[in-house]
C-alpha positions in Angstrom: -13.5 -7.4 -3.2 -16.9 -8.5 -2.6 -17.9 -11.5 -0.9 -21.0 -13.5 -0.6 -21.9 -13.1 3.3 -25.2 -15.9 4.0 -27.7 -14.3 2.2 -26.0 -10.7 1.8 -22.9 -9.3 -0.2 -20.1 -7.0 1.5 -17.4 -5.0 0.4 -13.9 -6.1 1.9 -12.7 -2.5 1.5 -15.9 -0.9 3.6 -15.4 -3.6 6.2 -11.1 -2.7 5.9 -12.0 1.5 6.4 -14.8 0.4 9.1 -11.7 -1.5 11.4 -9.8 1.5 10.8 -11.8 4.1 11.4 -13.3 2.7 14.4 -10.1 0.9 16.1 -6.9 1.3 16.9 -5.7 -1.3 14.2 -4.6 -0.8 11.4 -5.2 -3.0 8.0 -1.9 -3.8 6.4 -3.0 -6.2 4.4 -7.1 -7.6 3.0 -6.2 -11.3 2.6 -9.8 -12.3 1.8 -8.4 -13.4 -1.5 -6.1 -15.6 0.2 -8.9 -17.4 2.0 -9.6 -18.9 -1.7 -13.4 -18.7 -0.3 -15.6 -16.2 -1.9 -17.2 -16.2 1.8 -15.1 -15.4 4.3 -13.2 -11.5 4.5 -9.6 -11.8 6.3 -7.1 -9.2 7.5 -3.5 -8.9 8.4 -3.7 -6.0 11.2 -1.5 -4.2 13.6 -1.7 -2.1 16.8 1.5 -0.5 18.0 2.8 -1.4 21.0 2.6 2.2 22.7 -1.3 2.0 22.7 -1.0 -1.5 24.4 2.0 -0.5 26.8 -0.9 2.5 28.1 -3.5 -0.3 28.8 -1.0 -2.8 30.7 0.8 0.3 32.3 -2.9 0.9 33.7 -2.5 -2.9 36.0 1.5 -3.8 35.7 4.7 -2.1 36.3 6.3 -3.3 33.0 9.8 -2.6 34.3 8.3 -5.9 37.0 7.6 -7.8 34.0 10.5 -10.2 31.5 10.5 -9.4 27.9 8.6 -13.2 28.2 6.1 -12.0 30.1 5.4 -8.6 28.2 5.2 -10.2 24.9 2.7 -12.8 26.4 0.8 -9.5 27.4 1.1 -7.6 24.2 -0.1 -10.6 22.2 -3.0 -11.5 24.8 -4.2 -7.8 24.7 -4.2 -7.4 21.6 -6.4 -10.1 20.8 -8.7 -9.2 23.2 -9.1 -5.9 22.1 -9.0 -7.5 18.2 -12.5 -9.1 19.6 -14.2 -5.8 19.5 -13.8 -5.5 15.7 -16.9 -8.6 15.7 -19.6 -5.7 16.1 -18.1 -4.0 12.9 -18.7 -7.2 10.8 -22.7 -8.8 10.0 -24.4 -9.7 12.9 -24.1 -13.6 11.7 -20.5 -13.3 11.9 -18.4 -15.6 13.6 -14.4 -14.5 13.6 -11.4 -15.9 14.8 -8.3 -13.7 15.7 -4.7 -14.7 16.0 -1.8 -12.6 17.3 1.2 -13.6 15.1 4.3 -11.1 15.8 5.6 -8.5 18.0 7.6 -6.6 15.6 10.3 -4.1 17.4 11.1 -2.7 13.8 8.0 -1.3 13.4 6.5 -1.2 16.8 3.4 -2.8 17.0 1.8 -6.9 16.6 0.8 -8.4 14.0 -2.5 -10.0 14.0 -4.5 -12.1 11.6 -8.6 -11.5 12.0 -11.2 -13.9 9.6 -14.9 -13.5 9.6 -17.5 -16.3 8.5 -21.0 -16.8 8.2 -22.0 -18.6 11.3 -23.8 -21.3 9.0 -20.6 -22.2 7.8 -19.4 -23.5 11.5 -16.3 -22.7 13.6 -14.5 -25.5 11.5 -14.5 -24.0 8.6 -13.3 -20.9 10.3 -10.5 -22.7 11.6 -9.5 -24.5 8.2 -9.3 -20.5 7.0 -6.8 -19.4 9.9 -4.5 -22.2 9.1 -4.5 -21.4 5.6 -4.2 -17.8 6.5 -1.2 -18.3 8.8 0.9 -20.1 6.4 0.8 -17.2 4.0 2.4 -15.1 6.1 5.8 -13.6 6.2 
């Protein structure tokens, strides 16, 4: 899918093989179609849980931790790492990442990323997330 991005055009799957390549997400799903904005690129991600568990293994004991505590963790981190993926997006990007799901079944969480022109604003980009959110599962 291509979207209009400020005053260039991107391809969603180039931006999709770009997170892959270059992460340790992966895309399970290009919502940008979902956005029902022909400006904005969105993606359901995931990271598994054993590539997070080596980072927090690195400052916590996670035996020390409740399974509270260590899904706080998994979802913090992997937001925080999610916020790298801005440098693989236009330079005018502005995105907003939420971590949704810690999925035993599959090992990893769940995460939602969506990138905007910045001209657009941070409220727009926050009228996307919602809509994003309620699409899911």
């Amino acid at each position: 899918m291509y979207i209009a991005f400020g005053r260039t055009v991107l391809d969603t799957e180039e931006i999709k093989n770009k997170i892959e390549e270059n992460s340790e997400f992966k895309v399970i799903k290009d919502m940008s179609k979902g956005t029902k904005r022909e400006d904005t690129a969105a993606y359901n991600l995931s990271i598994s849980i054993d590539v997070l568990k080596g980072i927090i293994e690195d400052d916590y004991s996670i035996e020390d931790l409740t399974e509270d505590e260590l899904f706080e963790e998994y979802i913090s981190l992997a937001e925080e790492l999610a916020t790298d993926l801005e440098d693989l997006f236009e330079e005018d990007a502005i995105i907003d990442i939420k971590a949704y799901k810690w999925d035993p079944s599959d090992n990893d969480i769940k995460l939602v990323i969506a990138a905007l022109h910045r001209n657009l604003g941070e409220n727009k980009l926050k009228d996307v997330m919602r809509r994003l959110l309620t699409q899911l599962e």
